[in-house]
C-alpha positions, 0 to 999 in steps of 0.5 A: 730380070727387069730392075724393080724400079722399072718394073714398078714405072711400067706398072704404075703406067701401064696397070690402068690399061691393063685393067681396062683390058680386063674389064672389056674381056669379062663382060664383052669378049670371053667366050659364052659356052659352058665353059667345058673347054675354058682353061686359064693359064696364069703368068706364061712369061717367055717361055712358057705359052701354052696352045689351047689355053688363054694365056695372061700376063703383064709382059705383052712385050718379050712375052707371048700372051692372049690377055693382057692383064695385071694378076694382081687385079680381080680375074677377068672372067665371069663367075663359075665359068672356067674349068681349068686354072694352071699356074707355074712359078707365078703366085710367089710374086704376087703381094696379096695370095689370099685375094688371088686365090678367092679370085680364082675360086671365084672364076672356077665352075664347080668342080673346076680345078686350079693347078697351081706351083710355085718354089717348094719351101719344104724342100728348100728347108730340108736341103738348106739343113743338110747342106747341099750346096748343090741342090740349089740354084746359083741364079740371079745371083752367084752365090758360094754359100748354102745360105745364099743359095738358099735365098737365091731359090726363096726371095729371088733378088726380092721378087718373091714375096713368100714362101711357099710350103705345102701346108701354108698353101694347102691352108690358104686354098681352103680358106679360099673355099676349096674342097679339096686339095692334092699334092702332085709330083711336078709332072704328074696329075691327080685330075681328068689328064686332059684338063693339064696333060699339054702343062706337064711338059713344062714341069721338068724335075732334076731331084724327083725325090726332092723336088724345086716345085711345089705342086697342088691340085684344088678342087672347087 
């Protein structure tokens, strides 16, 4: 994990080029069909590049990406023009949620569909009162306590910036402008399987009866 003063070093020198990568993709390089095979893949990272979507992400150096960009600045793609949006365990880290997602409203074509999962605070809660030590993870740091594990999963060493749970999230969607909302089970859709059938494997679950992720469906 990247120390947060590097981080913010790297942002602060990097995030105008960023921008301007963007600005270049949206009005001179993204593709110009109707957007039936236009699918966005938010925040991949290392591991996680998906073939046949465009993948973006700030890390152009250890990470695999398409686009280069900031997810913190405005979408670079034009208005009703995607059909597909997926992000796994990225929306946490980013500081403004609400504006991220009107962006992504923006950029889906009706009928258009954002995937979108991030740390399952319901779950987290449940488990933290139970006292299940072992439901957790005992990274980034090692931790011996059900609290500190517990913090582990929430704030992950201050990079995440909230906690997801499914009726805040659901609540931000719609106040985005989504019509209608679904919460999937990691690795399973409630949508065209084709739109996410290649990120399912990405989703793996250990307790499928009270999974880590949390996971909605929004339809514009």
């Amino acid at each position: 994990m990247m120390p947060r003063k590097m981080k913010a070093a790297f942002y602060a020198l990097a995030g105008p080029l960023m921008l301007l990568n963007g600005i270049i993709y949206r009005y001179l390089r993204q593709p110009k069909g109707d957007g039936e095979q236009l699918r966005i893949h938010l925040g991949p990272g290392q591991r996680n590049y998906i073939n046949g979507w465009i993948n973006l992400d700030a890390n152009m150096f250890t990470g695999k990406c398409d686009l280069w960009v900031d997810l913190r600045n405005p979408l670079p793609f034009r208005d009703d023009s995607v059909n597909a949006v997926y992000s796994h365990h990225m929306i946490e880290h980013l500081p403004d949620i609400e504006s991220h997602l009107r962006e992504v409203h923006r950029c889906l074509a009706p009928n258009g569909v954002y995937r979108v999962a991030g740390p399952n605070g319901d779950s987290a809660i449940r488990k933290f009162v139970e006292g299940d030590l072992d439901w957790f993870p005992s990274w980034p740091d090692e931790r011996t306590s059900v609290g500190g594990r517990f913090e582990n999963l929430i704030f992950c060493r201050g990079e995440h910036l909230t906690i997801l749970t499914e009726s805040f999230l659901e609540e931000l969607l719609r106040d985005a402008g989504f019509s209608e909302i679904n919460r999937c089970e990691p690795s399973a859709t409630t949508c065209r399987e084709e739109f996410f059938a290649d990120c399912l494997t990405h989703e793996a679950e250990s307790d499928p009866d009270c999974p880590h992720t949390l996971v909605l469906e929004a339809i514009k």
